[in-house]
C-alpha positions as CSV (number, residue, x, y, z in Angstrom):
1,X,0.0,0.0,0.0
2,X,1.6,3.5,-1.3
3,X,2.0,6.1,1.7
4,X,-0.5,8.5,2.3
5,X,1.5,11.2,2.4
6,X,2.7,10.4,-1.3
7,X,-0.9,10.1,-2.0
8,X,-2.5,13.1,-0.4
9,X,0.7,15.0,-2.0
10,X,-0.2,13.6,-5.7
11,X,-3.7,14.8,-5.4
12,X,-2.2,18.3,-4.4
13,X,-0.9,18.8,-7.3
14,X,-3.0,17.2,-9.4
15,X,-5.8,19.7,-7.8
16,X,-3.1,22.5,-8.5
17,X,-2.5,21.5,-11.7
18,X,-6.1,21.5,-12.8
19,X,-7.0,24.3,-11.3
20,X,-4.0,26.0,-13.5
21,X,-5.9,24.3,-16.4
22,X,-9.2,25.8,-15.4
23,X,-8.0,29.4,-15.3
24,X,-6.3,29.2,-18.5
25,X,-9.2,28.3,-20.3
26,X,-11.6,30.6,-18.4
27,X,-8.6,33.6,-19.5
28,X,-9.3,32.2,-22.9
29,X,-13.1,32.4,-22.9
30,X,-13.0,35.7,-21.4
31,X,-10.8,37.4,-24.1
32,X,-13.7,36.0,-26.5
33,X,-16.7,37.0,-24.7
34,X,-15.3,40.4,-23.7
35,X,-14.1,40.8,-27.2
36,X,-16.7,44.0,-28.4
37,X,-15.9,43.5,-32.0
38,X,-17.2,39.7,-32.0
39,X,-20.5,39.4,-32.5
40,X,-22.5,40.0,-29.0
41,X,-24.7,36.8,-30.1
42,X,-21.9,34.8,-30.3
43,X,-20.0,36.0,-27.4
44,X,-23.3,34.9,-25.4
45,X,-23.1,31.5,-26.4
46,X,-19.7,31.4,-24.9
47,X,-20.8,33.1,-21.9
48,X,-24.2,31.4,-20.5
49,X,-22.0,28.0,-20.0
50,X,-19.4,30.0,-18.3
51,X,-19.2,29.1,-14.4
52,X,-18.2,31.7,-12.0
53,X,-16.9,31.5,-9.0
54,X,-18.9,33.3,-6.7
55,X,-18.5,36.2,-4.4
56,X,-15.0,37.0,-6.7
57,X,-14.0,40.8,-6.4
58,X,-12.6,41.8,-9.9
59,X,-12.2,45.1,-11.8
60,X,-13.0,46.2,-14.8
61,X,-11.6,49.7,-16.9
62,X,-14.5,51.4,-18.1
63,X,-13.1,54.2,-20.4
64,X,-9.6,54.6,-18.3
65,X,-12.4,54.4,-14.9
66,X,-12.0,51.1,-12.7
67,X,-15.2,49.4,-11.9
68,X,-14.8,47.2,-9.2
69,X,-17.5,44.2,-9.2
70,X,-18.0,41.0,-7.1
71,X,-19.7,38.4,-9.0
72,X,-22.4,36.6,-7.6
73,X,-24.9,39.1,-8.8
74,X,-26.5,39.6,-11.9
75,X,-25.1,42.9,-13.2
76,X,-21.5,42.4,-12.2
77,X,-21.7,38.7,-13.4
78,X,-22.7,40.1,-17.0
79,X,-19.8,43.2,-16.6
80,X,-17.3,40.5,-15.3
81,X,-17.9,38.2,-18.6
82,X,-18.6,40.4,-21.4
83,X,-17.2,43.0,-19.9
84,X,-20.0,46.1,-19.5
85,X,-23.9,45.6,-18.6
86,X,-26.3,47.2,-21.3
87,X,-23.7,48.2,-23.6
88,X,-25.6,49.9,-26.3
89,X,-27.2,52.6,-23.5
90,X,-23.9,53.1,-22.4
91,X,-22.4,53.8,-25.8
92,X,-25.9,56.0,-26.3
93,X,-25.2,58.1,-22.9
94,X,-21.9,58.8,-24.0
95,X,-22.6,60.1,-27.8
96,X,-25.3,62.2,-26.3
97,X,-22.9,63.7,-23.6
98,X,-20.1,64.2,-26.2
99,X,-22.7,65.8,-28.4
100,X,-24.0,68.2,-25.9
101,X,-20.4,68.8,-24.2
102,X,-19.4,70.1,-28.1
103,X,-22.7,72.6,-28.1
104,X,-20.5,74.5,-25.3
105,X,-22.9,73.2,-22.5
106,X,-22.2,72.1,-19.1
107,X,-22.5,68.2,-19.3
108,X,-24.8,67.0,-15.9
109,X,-25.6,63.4,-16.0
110,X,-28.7,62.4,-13.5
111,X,-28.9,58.4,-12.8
112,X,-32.0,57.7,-10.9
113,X,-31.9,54.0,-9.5
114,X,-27.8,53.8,-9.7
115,X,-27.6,50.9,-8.2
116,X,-24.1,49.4,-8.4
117,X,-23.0,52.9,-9.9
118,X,-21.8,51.1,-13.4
119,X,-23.4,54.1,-15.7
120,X,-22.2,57.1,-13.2
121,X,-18.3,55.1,-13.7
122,X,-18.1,55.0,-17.3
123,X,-19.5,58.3,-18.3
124,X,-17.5,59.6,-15.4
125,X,-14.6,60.8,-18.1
126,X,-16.9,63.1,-20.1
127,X,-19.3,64.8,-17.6
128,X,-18.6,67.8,-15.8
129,X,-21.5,67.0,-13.0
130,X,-23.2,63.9,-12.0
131,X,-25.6,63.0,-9.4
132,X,-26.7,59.5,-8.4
133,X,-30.2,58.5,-6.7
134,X,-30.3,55.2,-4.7
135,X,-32.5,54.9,-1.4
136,X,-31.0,51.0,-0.8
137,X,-27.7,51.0,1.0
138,X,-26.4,47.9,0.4
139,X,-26.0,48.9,-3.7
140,X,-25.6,52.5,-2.6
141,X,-22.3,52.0,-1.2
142,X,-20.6,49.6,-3.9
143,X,-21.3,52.8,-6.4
144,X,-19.8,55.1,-3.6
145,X,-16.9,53.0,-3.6
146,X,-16.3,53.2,-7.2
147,X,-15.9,56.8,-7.1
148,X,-13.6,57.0,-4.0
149,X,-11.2,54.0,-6.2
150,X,-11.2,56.3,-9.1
151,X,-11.0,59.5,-6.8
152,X,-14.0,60.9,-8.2
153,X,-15.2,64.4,-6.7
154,X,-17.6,65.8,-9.5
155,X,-20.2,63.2,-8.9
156,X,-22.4,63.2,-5.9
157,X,-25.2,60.4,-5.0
158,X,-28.1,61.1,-2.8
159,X,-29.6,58.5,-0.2
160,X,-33.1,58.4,-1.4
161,X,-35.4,57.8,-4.4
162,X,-37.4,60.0,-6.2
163,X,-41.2,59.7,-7.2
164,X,-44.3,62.7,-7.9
165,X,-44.7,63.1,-3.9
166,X,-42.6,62.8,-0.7
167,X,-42.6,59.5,1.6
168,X,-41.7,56.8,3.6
169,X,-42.8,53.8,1.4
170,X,-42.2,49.5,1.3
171,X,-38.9,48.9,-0.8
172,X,-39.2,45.1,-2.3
173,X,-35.6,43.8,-1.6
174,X,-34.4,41.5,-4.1
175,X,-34.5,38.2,-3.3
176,X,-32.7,36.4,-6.0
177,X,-29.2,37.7,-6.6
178,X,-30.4,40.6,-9.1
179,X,-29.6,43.6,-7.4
180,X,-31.4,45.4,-10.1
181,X,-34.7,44.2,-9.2
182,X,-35.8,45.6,-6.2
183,X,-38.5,48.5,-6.6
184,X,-41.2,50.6,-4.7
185,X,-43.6,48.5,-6.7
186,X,-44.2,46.0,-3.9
187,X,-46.2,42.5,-4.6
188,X,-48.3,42.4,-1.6
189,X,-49.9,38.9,-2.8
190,X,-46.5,37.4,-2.1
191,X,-46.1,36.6,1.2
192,X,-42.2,35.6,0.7
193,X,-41.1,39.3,-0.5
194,X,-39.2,41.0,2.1
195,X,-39.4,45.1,2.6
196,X,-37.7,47.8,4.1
197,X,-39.3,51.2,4.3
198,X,-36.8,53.9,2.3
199,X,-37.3,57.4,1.5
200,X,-38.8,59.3,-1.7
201,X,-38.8,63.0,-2.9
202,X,-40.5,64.8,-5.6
203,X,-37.7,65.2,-8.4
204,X,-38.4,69.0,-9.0
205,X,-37.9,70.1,-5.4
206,X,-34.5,68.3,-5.3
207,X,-33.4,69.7,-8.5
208,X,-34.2,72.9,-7.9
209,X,-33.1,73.0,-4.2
210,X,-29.6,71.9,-5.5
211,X,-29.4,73.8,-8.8
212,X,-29.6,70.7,-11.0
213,X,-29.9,71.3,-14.9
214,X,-29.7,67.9,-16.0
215,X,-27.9,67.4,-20.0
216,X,-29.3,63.6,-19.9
217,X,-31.0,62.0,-17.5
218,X,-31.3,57.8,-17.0
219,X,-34.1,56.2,-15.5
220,X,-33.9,52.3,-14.3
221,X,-36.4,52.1,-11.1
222,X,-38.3,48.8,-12.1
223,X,-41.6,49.9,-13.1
224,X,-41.8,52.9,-11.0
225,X,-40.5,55.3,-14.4
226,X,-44.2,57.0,-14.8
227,X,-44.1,58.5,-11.1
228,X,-40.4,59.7,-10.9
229,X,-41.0,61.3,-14.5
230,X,-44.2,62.9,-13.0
231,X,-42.1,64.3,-10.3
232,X,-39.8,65.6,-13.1
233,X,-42.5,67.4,-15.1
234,X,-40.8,71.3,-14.6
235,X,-37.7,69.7,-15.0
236,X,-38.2,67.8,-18.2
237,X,-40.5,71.5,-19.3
238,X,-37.3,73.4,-18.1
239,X,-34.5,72.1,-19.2
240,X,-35.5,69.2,-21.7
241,X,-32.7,67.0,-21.1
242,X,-32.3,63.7,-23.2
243,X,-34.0,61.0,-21.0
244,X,-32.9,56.8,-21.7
245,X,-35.5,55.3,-19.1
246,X,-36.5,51.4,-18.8
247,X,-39.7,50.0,-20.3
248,X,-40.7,46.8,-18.6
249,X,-44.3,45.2,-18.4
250,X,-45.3,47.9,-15.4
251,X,-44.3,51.4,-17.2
252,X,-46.2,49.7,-20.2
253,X,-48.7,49.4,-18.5
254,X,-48.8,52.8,-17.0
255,X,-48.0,54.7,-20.7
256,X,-50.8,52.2,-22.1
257,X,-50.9,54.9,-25.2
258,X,-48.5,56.6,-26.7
259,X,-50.4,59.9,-26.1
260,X,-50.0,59.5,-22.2
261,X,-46.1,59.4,-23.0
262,X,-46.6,62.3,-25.3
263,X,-48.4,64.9,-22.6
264,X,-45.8,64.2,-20.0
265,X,-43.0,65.1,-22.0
266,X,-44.5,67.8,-24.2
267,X,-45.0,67.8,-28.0
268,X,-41.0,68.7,-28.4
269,X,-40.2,65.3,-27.8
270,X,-39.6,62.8,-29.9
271,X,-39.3,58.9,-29.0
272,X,-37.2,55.8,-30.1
273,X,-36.8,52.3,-28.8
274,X,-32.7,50.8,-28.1
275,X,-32.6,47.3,-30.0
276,X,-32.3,45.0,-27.1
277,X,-29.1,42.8,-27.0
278,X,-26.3,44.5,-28.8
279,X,-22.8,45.9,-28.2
280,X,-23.7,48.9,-30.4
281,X,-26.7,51.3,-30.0
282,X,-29.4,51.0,-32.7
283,X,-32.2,53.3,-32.4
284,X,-35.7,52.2,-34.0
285,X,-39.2,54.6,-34.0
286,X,-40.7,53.2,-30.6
287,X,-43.7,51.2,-30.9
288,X,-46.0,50.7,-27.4
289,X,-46.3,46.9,-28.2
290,X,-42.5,45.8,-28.8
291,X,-40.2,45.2,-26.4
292,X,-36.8,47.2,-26.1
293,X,-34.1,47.3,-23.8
294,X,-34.6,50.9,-23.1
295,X,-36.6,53.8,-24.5
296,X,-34.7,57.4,-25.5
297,X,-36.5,60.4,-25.7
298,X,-34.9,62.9,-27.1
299,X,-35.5,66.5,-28.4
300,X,-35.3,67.3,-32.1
301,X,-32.8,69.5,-32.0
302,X,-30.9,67.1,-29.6
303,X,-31.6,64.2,-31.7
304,X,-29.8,66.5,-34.9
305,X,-26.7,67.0,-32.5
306,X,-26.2,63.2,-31.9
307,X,-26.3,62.5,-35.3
308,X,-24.2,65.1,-36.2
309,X,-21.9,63.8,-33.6
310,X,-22.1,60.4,-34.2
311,X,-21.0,60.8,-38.2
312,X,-18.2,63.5,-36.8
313,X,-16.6,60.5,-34.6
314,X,-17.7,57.8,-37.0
315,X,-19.3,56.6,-34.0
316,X,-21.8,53.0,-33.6
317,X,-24.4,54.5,-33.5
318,X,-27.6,52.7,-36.5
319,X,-30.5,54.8,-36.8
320,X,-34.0,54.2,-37.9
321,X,-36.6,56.9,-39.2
């Protein structure tokens, strides 16, 4: 019988030496999947088998910022394997910055439900002012923590939510490990959702208490997009910033016609649907019935500028009237 030592040692290094094998070829996959000139469908067939260790801290440069993730949760899983979340919207927020930055305007970026703080890091480079909105701590901090890594002073995130009326209201904590999910839309019929009660304020009073003239605004709240744009109305009248805000099953169902869309933004705006699932942004005429991964609305004279700006940088941007 061979000595247990030898044994136990043998397994060592065998365990050593496959681990070894295991991160080459997850380095491997990763250079494919977070490869932006491959095909995004393709890269996605790599990445849905790929099996990540959990609870990992990694970074990330996004645009000479680092993002610092721990996987485990949805959004950073999808920025540690291809590499951003929602690339197209990105690419969008960042032609629409660069457009408005070359009009000679003061760029100020408004993210309302930050969460993890991915959009407020990358467009950190090219904005002049930002301000984050995230009542749940636990995400809240992982985006403050972003900034302080990167040393960032010109962006500022407030501790509550905003909504068409100030209050105290049930927060649905996510129970699954999408950190994106939780909302002030609370399912009272199901008995295993947890809540917290978290703060909201009327987006017009904050704005105008801190002198907030907003270039482009995003919205990501989980179905509660009609009340913070309600709360927004002088804003949006005042300063008619570009706006990129979700549109899943509840905000359809609030905007259940177009005209509803129409009268809160006002008759200068114009909309348009971001193709769902690409690297690059495409922008199609929105259509209430389809499903996109976010909506733009956009000005007409904004709209001319991105254009502009997009052919000027031979940007990615695909457009369709």
């Amino acid at each position: 019988m061979k000595n247990p030592r030898v044994i136990g040692q043998r397994m060592k290094s065998l365990t050593m030496q496959n681990t070894v094998y295991f991160n080459q070829a997850m380095n491997h996959c990763l250079s494919f999947t977070r490869n932006s000139r491959i095909p995004r469908t393709l890269r996605r067939k790599i990445g849905k088998h790929l099996k990540l260790v959990s609870e990992e801290t990694f970074r990330m440069n996004m645009f000479g910022q680092d993002y610092e993730g721990q996987t485990g949760n949805y959004i950073d899983d999808r920025i540690y394997i291809y590499g951003m979340y929602e690339p197209a919207t990105v690419q969008l927020l960042r032609l629409i910055l660069k457009s408005k930055k070359e009009a000679g305007q003061h760029c100020t970026y408004v993210d309302i439900g930050t969460n993890v703080g991915m959009h407020l890091t990358a467009l950190a480079d090219i904005i002049d002012t930002g301000y984050g909105f995230e009542p749940w701590q636990p995400v809240r901090e992982k985006a403050k923590n972003n900034l302080a890594i990167n040393e960032i002073k010109h962006i500022n995130i407030f501790d509550f939510g905003l909504s068409d009326k100030s209050a105290e209201l049930p927060y649905q904590i996510p129970k699954n490990n999408n950190y994106g999910m939780g909302s002030f839309i609370v399912d009272q019929s199901n008995k295993d959702v947890s809540s917290i009660t978290l703060p909201i304020k009327v987006g017009d009073f904050i704005f105008k208490k801190n002198n907030i003239q907003p270039s482009a605004i995003k919205i990501d709240v989980e179905g509660y997009e009609k009340k913070v744009l309600v709360g927004l109305k002088n804003t949006i009248t005042n300063f008619k910033p570009a706006i990129i805000f979700e549109f899943n099953e509840p905000t359809r169902r609030e905007f259940n016609k177009k005209e509803n869309m129409q009268g809160l933004f006002g008759k200068d705006y114009f909309f348009y649907g971001i193709v769902r699932g690409r690297e690059n942004p495409k922008l199609v005429p929105f259509n209430l019935q389809k499903k996109y991964e976010n909506i733009l609305a956009i000005t007409d004279n904004d709209l001319r500028a991105l254009i502009s700006m997009n052919k000027k940088t031979k940007g990615s941007l695909s457009f369709k009237y």
